[in-house]
C-alpha positions as CSV (number, residue, x, y, z in Angstrom):
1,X,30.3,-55.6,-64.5
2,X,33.5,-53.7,-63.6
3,X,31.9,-51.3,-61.5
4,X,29.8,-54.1,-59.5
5,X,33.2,-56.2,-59.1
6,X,35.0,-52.9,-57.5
7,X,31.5,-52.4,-55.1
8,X,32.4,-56.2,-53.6
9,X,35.8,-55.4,-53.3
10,X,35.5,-52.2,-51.5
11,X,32.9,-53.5,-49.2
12,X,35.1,-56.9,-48.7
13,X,37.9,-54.4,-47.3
14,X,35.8,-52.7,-45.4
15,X,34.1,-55.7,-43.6
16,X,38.3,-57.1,-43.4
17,X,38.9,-53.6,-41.7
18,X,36.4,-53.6,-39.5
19,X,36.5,-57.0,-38.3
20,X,40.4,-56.2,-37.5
21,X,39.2,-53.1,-35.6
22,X,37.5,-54.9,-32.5
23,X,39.4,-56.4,-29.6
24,X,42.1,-53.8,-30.3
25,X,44.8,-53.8,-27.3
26,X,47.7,-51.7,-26.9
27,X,50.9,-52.5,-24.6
28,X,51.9,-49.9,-22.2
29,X,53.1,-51.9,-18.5
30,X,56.1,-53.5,-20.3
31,X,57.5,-51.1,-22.2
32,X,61.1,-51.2,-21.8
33,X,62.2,-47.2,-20.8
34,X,65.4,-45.6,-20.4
35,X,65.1,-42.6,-17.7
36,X,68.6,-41.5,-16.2
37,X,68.7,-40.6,-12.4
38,X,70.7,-40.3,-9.5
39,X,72.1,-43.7,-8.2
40,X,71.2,-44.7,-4.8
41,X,68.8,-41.8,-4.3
42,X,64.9,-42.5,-3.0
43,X,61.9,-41.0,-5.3
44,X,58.2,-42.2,-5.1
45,X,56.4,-41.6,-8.5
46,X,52.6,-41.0,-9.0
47,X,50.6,-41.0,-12.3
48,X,47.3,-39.8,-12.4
49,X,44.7,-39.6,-15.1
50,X,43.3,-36.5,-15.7
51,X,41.1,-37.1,-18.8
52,X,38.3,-35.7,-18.5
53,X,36.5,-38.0,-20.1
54,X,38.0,-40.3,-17.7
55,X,37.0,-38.4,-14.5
56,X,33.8,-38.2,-15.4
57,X,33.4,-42.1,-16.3
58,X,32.8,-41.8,-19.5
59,X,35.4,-43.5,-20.3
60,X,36.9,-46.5,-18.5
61,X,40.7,-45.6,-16.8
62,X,41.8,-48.2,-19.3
63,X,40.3,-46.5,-22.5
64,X,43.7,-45.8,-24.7
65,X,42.0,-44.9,-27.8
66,X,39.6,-45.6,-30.8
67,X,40.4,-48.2,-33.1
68,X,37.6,-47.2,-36.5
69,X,36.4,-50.2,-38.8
70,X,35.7,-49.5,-42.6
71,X,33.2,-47.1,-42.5
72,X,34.8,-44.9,-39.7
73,X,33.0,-46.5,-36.8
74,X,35.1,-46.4,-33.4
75,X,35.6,-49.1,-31.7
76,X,37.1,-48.9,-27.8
77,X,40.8,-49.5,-27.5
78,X,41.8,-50.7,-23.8
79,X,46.0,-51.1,-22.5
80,X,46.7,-54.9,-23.3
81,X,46.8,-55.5,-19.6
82,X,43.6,-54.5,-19.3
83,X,45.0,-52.1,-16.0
84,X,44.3,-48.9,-15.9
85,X,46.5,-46.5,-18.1
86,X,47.9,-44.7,-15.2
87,X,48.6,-48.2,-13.4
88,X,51.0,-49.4,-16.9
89,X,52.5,-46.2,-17.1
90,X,53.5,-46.1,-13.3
91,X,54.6,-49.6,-13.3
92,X,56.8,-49.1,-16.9
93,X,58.5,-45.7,-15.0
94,X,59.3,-47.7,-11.9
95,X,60.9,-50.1,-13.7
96,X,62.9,-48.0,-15.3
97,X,64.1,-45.9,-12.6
98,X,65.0,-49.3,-10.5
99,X,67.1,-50.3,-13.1
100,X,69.2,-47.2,-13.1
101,X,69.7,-47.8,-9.7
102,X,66.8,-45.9,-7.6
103,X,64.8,-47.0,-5.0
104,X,61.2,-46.3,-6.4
105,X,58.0,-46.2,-4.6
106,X,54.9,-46.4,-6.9
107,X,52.3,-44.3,-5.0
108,X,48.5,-44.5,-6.0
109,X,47.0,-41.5,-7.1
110,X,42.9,-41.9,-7.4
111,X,41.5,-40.5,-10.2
112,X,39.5,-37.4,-9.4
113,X,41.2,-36.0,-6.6
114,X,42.9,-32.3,-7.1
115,X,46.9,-31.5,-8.0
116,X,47.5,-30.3,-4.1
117,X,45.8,-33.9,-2.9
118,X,47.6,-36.0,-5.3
119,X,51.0,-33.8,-4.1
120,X,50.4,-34.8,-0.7
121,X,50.1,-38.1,-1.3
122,X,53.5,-38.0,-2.5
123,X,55.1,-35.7,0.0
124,X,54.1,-38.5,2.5
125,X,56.9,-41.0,0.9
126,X,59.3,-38.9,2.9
127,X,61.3,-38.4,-0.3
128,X,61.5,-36.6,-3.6
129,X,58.6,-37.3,-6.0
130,X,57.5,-37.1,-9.5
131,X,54.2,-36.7,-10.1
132,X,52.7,-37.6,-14.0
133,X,49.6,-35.5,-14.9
134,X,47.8,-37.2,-18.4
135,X,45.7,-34.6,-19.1
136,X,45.1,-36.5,-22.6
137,X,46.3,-39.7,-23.7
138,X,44.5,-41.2,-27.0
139,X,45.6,-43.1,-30.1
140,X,43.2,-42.9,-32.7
141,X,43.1,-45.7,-35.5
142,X,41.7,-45.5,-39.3
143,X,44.0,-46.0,-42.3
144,X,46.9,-44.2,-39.8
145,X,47.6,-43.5,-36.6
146,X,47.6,-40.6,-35.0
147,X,48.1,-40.0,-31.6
148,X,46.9,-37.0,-28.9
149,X,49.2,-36.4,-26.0
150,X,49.2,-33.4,-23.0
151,X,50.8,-35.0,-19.9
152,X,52.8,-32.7,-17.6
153,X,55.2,-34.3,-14.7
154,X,56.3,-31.6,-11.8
155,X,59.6,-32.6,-9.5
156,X,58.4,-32.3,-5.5
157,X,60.9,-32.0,-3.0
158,X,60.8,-33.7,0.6
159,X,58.6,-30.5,1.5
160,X,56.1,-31.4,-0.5
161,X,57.0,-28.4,-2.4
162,X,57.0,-28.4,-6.8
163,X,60.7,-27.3,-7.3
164,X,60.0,-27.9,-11.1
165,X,57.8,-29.3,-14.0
166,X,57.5,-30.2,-17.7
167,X,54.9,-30.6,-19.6
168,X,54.9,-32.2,-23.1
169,X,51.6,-31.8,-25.8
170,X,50.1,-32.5,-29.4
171,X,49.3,-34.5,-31.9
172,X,51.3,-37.1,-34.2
173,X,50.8,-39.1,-37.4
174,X,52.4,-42.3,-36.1
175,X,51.9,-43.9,-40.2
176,X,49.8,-46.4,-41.3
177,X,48.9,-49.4,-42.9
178,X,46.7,-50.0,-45.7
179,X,46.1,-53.7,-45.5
180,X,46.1,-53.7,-41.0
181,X,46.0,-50.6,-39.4
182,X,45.1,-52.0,-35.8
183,X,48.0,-54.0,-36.4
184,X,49.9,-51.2,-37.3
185,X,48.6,-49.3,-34.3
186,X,49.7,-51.9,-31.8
187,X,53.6,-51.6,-32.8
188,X,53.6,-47.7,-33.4
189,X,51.5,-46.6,-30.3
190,X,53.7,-48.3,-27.7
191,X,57.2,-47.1,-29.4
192,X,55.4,-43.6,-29.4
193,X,55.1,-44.1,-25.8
194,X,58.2,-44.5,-25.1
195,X,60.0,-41.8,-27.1
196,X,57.3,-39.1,-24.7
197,X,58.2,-40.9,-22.1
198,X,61.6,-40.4,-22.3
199,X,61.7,-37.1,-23.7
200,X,59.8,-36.1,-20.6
201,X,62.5,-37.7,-18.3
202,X,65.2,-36.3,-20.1
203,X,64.0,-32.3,-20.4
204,X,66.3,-30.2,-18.0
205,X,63.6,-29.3,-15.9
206,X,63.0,-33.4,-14.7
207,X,66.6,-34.7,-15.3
208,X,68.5,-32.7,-13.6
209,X,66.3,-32.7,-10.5
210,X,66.0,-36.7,-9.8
């Protein structure tokens, strides 16, 4: 009798789990960022996705990560605004560089093109430019979190030349929950986000070059 009463719990969980596991969203366009840089000074910023599984349409450009029900089975996990992830990110950089007193100009960067297009693109604001590579982006949800990151951002002065870059990678256990884990996910991805975002903005190579 025991043994048929822990059967109906575990596959009670599971159902719960995986019912909590669809419709996952996670917030990336109003994430509040703090990125020093020069008062008064002009920079257009681009972000471009470079997943591959992106470029080649496998995924859609606002596929953030898997979200897994009880028995492990992924579920798609899309930014809350349902923008693309390059589109959030851009607009959540912008904002934080206007408030520390720059004039920003968000520059569109299609997905596909090569680095030397997408720097052109930039070189044509006149200005200095930042230009944000995600080479891999993807939070992956089961009991915990953990989250896959390469992104890369390269300084280019008003040549249109790359005077410097950064590039941040890996892969973090961002905890878990054992009642909600998608719920869990959706307040530990986006303070994740910010925390690379910023250490990013604040290496040497960036900060002291905007």
């Amino acid at each position: 009798m025991l043994r048929f009463i822990n059967i109906f719990i575990a596959i009670f969980l599971f159902s719960i789990l995986g019912g909590c596991a669809v419709g996952v969203t996670h917030q990336y366009s109003n994430t509040a960022l703090q990125i020093k840089a020069t008062t008064g000074s002009k920079l257009g910023i681009g972000v471009q996705d470079r997943r591959l599984y992106v470029v080649t349409k496998e995924k859609p450009e606002n596929f953030v990560g898997l979200s897994r029900g009880g028995f492990g089975n992924p579920f798609i996990v899309r930014t809350a605004s349902g923008a693309p992830l390059a589109d959030d990110i851009s607009k959540s950089i912008q904002a934080a560089l206007s408030n520390s007193g720059v004039n920003v100009s968000a520059i569109n960067i299609p997905v596909g093109i090569d680095e030397v297009a997408a720097i052109k693109l930039l070189a044509a604001t006149n200005g200095k430019a930042v230009l944000i590579e995600l080479n891999e982006w993807k939070a992956d949800t089961y009991m915990s979190t953990t989250l896959t990151y390469d992104v890369r951002a390269l300084v280019i002065d008003v040549d249109g030349k790359v005077i410097s870059s950064k590039k941040i990678s890996g892969s973090e256990n961002l905890g878990g929950s054992a009642m909600n884990p998608p719920e869990h996910s959706r307040k530990a991805v986006p303070i994740a986000f910010r925390k690379k975002i910023e250490e990013l903005f604040s290496a040497p190579e960036i900060a002291n070059n905007i």
